[in-house]
C-alpha positions in Angstrom: 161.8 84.7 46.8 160.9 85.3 50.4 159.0 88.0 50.0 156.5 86.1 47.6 155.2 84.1 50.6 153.8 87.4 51.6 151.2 87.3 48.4 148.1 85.8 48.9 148.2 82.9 45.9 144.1 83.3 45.3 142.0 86.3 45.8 140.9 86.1 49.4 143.0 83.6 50.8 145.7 85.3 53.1 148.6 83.0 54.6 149.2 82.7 58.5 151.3 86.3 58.4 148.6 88.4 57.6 145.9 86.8 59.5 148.1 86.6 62.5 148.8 90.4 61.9 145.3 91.0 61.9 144.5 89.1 65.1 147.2 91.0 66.7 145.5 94.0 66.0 142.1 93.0 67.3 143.7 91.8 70.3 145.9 95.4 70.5 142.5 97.7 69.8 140.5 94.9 72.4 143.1 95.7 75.1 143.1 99.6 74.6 139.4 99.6 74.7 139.4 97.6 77.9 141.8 99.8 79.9 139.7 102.4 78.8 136.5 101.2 80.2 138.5 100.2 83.1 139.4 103.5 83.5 135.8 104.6 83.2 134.4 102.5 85.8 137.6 103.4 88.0 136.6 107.3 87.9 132.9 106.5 88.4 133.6 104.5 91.6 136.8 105.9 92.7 135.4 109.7 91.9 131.8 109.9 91.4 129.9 111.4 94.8 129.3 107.6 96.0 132.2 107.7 97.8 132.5 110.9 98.4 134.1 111.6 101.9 132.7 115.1 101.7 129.8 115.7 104.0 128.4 118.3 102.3 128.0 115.8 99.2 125.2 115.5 97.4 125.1 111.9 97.4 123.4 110.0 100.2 124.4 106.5 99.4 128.6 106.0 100.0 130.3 102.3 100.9 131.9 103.3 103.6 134.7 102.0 105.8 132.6 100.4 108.6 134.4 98.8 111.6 133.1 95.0 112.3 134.1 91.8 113.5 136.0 90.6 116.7 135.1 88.0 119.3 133.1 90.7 121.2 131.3 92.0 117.5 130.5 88.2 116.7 129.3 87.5 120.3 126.4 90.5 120.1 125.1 89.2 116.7 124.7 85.8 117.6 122.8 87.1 120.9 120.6 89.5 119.1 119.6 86.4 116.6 119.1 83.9 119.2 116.1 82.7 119.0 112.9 82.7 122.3 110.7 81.1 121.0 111.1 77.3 119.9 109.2 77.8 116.2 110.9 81.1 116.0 112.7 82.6 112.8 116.2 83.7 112.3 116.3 86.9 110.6 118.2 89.6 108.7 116.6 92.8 108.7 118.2 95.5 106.0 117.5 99.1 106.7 116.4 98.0 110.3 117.1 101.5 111.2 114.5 103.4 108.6 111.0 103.6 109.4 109.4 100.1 108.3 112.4 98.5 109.4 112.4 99.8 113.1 108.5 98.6 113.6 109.3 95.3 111.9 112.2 94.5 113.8 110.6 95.7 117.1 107.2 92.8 116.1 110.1 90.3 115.2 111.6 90.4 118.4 108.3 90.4 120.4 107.1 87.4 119.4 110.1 85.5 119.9 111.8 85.8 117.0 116.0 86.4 116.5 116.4 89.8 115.1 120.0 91.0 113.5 119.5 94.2 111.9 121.9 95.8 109.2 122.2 99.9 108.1 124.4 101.9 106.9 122.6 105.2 108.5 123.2 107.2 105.6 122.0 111.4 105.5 119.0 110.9 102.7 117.0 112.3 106.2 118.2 113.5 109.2 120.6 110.7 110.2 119.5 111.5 114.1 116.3 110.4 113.3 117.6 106.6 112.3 119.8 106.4 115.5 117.5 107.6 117.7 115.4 103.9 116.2 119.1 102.3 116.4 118.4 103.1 120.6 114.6 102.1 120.5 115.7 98.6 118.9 118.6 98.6 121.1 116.6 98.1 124.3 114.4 95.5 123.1 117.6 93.6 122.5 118.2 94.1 118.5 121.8 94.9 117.7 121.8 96.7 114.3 125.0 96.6 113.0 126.4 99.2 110.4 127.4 98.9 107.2 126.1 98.5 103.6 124.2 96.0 101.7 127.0 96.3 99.0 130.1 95.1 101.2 129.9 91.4 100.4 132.4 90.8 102.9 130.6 91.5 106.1 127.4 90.1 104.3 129.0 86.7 104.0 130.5 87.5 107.8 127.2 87.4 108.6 126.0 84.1 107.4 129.0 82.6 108.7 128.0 83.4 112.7 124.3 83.6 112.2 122.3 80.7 109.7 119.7 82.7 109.2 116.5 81.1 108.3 115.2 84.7 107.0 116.0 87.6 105.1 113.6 90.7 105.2 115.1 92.9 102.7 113.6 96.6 103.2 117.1 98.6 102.7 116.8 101.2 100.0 116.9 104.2 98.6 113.7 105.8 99.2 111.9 108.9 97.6 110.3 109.5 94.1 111.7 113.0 93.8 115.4 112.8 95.1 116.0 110.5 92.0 116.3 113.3 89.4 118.6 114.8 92.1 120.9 111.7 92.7 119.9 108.7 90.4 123.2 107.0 91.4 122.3 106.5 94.5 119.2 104.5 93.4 121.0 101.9 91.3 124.3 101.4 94.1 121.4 100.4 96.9 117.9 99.3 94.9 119.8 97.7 92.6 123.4 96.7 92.7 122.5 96.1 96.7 119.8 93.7 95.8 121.9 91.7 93.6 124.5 91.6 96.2 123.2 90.6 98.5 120.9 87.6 96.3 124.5 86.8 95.4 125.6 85.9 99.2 122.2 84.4 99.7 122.3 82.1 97.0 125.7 80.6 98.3 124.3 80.3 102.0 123.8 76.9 103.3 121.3 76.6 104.0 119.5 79.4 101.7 117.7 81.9 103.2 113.8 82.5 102.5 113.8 86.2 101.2 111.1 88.7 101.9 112.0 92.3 100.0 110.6 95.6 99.7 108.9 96.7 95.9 107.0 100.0 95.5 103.6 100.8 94.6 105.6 103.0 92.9 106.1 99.6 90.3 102.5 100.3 88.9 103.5 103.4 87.1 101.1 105.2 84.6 99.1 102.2 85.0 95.5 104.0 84.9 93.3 100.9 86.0 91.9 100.9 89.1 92.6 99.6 91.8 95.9 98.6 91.1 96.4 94.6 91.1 99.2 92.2 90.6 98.4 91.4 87.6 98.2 94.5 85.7 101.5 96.1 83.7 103.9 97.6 85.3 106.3 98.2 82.6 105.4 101.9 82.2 107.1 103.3 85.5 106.9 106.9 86.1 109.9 107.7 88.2 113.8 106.6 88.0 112.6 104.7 91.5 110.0 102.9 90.2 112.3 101.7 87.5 115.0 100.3 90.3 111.8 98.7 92.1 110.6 97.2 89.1 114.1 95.7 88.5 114.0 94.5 91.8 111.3 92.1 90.8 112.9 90.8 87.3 116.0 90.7 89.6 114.2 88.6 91.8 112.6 86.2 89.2 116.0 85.4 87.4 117.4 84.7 91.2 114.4 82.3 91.4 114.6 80.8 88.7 118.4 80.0 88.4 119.5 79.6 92.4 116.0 78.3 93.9 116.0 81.2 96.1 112.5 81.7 97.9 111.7 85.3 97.2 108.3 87.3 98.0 108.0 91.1 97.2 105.9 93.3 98.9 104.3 96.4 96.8 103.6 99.3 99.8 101.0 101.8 99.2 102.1 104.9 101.3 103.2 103.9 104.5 103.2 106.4 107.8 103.0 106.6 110.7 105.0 107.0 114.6 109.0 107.2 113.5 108.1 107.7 109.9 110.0 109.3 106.9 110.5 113.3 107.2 110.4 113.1 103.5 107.1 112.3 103.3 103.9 114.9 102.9 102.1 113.9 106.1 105.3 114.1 108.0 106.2 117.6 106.7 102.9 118.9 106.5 102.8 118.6 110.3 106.4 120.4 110.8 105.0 123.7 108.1 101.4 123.5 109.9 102.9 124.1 113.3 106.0 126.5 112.0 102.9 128.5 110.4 104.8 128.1 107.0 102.8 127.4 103.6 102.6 124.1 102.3 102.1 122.8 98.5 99.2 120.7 97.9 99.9 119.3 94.4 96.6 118.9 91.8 96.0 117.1 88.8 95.2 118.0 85.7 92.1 119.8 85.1 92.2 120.2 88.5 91.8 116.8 89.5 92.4 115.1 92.9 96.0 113.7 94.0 95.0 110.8 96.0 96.7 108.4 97.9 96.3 104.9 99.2 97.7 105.7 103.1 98.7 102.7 104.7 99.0 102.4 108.4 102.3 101.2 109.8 101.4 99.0 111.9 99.4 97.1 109.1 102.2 96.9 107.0 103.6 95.1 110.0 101.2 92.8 109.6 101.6 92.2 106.5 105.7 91.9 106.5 105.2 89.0 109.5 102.4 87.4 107.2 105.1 87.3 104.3 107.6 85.5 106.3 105.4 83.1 107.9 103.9 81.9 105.0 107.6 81.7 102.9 108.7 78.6 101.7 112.4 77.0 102.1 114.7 77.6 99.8 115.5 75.3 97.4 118.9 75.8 96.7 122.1 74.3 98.0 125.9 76.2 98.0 124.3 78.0 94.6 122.9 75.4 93.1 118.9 74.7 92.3 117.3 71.5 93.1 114.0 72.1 92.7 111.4 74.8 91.8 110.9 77.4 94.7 108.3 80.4 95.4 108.1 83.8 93.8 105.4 85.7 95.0 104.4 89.8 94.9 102.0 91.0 97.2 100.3 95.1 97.3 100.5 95.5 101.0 97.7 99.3 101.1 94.9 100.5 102.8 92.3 100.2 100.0 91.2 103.3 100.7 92.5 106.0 98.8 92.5 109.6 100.4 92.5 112.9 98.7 95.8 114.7 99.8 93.7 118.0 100.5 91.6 115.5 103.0 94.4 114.8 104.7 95.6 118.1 105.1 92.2 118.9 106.7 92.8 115.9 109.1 96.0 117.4 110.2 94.5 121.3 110.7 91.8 119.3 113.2 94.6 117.3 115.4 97.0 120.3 115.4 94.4 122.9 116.0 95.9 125.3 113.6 95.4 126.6 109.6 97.2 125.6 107.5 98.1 128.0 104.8 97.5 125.8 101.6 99.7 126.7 98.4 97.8 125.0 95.3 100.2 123.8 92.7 100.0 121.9 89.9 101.6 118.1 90.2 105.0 118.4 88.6 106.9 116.2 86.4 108.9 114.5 88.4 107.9 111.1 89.1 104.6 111.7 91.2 101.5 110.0 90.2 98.0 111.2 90.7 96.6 108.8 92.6 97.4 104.7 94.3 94.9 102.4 94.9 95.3 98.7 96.3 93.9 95.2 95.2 95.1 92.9 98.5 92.3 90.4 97.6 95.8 88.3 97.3 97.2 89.4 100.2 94.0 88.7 102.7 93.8 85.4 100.8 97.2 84.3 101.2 98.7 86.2 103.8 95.5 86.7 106.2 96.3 90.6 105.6 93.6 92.8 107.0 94.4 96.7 107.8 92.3 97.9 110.5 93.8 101.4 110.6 92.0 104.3 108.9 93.3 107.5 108.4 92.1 109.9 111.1 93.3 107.1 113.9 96.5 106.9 112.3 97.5 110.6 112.0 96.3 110.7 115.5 98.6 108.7 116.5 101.5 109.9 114.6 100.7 113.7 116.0 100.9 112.6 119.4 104.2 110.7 118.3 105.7 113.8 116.2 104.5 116.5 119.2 106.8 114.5 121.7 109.7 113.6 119.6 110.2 117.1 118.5 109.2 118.5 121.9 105.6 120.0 121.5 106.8 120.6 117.8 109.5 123.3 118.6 112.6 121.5 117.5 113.1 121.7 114.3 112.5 118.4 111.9 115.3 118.2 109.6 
């Protein structure tokens, strides 16, 4: 008679036996599928090119083993945030070592400010570049220690010797084009960096005012001119504008849950002295003086590729105006008590310059040809043209660039021609 216990006694009503049997399947099939996708994320991390110790690896972006801590390690971070001047900031600057965050840091420290920096000196660009930076900040008394914005650990190391009133968060992985190349790289730093280091943030005590690097880049196919923070930007054009973009929504749920204080800062094509090699001004300069051609992108029906070229030492201004103007946070140990600021700011020139222009500017400081290749713009994440709104900026900020075009690329030549010894050593 046993057996008949094992029959349902109305159509659809099962006893305990078969609907525990069931649930022990589920639970079988949920466990398999986990170790599965545990076994997924265990090759992606464990055996995808992010951690690659191969230096020929295409990847730029690798967590790597960094060596930090000690009495002595502790003892040069707290004297490279020590404050000079009695109103003075405490601050964290990410990617103090790339271009923006070298002039930023150096203007920091100036004015009295205590300057930490963080970077993890990775080979998107000649890595001798970024150290030869790590010895100009150096002597002006900024320590920049290395690692990356994705090791939680030292992060929260960090908090717990310096209380920093500041974060200005300009680590990232740059470049519109080296995205269809390496798009991993773009999520493990503009991404999953951000969030990490929101995440150590939110739990300081006391929380941090954050001021972070967005993109122009944000605004996309956006065709409205000039571009303003208020127009769409949910059309972006490039696997980097996408990670920017998430930046902000990143930064609004942040906001919204921890009562972190966070202001992004849109830049329209910064350059400049100790700038990016894998920009076109920069390696227009290296072809012009190798006497090698260079490719000056068009758009369709032949139109003009234009760009909104911002000065460096305007976007300076305009980083330090950022921070100044920041609010407290409003959290406590995670936890909102009250409603704190989000702001986006488009930090350009409002000037936007033909690329062939500039090219013509170069030919005039270099006294030499260039030999001009005309190619159509590709598809690869390039827009035609940027143009900046800062009516926001210059009301809220006080931003005003002062720095046009010719005077800048002056500048920079002068710069490039004795860095690279009257242009004979080779830019990487």
């Amino acid at each position: 008679m046993k057996h008949l216990d094992d029959i349902p006694s109305t159509p659809g009503k099962f006893k305990p036996y078969f609907h525990r049997t069931r649930w022990q399947s589920s639970v079988a099939k949920l466990a398999f599928w986990s170790l599965v996708f545990v076994g997924l994320i265990f090759i992606f991390f464990y055996r995808s090119p992010l951690v690659s110790d191969d230096p020929t690896s295409t990847s730029r972006r690798s967590l790597r083993t960094y060596s930090w801590g000690g009495p002595a390690w502790e003892k040069r971070v707290r004297s490279s945030a020590r404050l000079r001047s009695r109103r003075g900031f405490s601050v964290l600057v990410t990617g103090a070592a790339g271009f923006v965050g070298t002039h930023v840091s150096s203007a920091l420290k100036r004015r009295g400010d205590g300057v930490l920096g963080l970077d993890n000196f990775n080979d998107y660009y000649d890595p001798s570049l970024k150290r030869a930076r790590q010895a100009l900040l150096e002597r002006s008394g900024v320590f920049v220690v290395e690692g990356d914005i994705n090791d939680a650990a030292l992060l929260k190391k960090l908090f717990e010797v310096v209380p920093f009133t500041h974060v200005m968060h300009l680590a990232a992985q740059a470049g519109v084009r080296y995205a269809m190349e390496n798009p991993s790289s773009y999520v493990h730093s503009n991404i999953a960096g951000f969030v990490n280091l929101l995440e150590v943030c939110k739990s300081a005590n006391p929380q941090p005012a954050i001021v972070w690097a967005s993109s122009s880049s944000v605004y996309g196919l956006n065709t409205k001119v000039p571009f303003s923070e208020k127009d769409r930007t949910d059309q972006p054009a490039s696997l980097y504008a996408a990670t920017k973009k998430a930046g902000e929504e990143i930064a609004h749920t942040y906001n919204h849950i921890y009562g972190l204080s966070l202001t992004g800062l849109r830049f329209f094509t910064v350059y400049g002295p100790w700038g990016r090699p894998d920009m076109a001004y920069f390696f227009f300069t290296r072809d012009i003086l190798k006497g090698k051609p260079i490719s000056i992108f068009e758009g369709v029906n032949h139109g003009t590729v234009a760009r909104d070229f911002t000065y460096i030492d305007d976007i300076v201004k305009g980083c330090l105006g950022a921070l100044d103007t920041a609010e407290k946070s409003t959290g406590t140990g995670g936890k909102k008590r009250g409603a704190a600021q989000l702001r986006v700011f488009n930090l350009g020139n409002t000037s936007p310059v033909p690329v062939t222009d500039l090219v013509t500017i170069l030919e005039r400081l270099l006294k030499l040809k260039a030999k001009r290749n005309i190619m159509k713009l590709p598809r690869n994440g390039d827009v035609p043209f940027t143009h900046a709104n800062i009516s926001s900026a210059q009301r809220e900020l006080g931003y005003k660039p002062t720095i046009d075009l010719q005077t800048g690329l002056k500048k920079f030549a002068r710069w490039y021609l004795g860095y690279y010894n009257g242009g004979k050593k080779a830019a990487s």
